[in-house]
N, C-alpha and C positions, 0 to 999 in steps of 0.2 A: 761808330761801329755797332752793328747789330750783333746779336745770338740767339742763338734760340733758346729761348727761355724754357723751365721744366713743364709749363703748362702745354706749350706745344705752339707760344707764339712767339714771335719774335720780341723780342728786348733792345732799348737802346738804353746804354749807361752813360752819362756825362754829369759834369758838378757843373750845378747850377747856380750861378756865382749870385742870380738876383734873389732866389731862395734861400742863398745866406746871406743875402745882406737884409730880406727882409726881417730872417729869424733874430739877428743880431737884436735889429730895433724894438722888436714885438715880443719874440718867441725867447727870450734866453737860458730857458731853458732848454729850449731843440738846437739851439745855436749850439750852446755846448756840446751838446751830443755831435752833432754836424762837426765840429772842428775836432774833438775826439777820434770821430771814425776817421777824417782827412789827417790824422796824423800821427796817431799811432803804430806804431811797428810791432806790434805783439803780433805773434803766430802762435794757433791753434793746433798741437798733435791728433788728432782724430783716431788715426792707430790706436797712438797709446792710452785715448779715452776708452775705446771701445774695449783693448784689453783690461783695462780698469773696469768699466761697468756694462758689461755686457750684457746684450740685449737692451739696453737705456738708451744708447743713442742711435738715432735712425737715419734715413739718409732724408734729405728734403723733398724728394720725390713719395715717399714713405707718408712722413708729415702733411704731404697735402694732401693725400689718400685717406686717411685714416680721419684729417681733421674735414674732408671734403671738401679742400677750399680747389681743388684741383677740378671742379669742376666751374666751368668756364659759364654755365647759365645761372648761376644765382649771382644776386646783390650782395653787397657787402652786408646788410641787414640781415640776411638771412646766414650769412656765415660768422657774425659776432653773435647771435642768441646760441647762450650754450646748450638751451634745449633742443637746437634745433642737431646737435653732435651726438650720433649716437655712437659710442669706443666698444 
């Protein structure tokens, strides 16, 4: 199933069963993480963060404006140098 993702392209989500089984062998510490987010039930209030620390938390369309990962012509290289983020 696709959606449009916040950058303005399309997105497809699925688990990708051979990226966990490679992490398992290699990565385990990304494994963990990987079988973590596949199973935990924890939910996030947003609401009631944002009445708590307002102004702190932004929405992810916000986050990739601000951090410029939201434009779609640079490299990753150019968006990990933090010199390259001006706030």
């Amino acid at each position: 199933m696709f959606q449009q993702g916040t950058q303005g392209t399309k997105v497809r989500y699925y688990n990708n069963h051979q990226l966990t089984k490679m992490a398992k062998k290699s990565f385990p510490e990304l494994y963990q993480q990987i079988k973590f987010l596949q199973t935990n039930k924890e939910t996030t209030n947003i609401r009631k963060l944002k009445r708590e620390f307002p102004g702190l938390i932004t929405s992810f369309e916000e986050f990739l404006e601000e951090t410029k990962w939201s434009n779609c012509d640079r490299m990753f290289d150019d968006l990990s140098n933090p010199q390259e983020l001006q706030f």
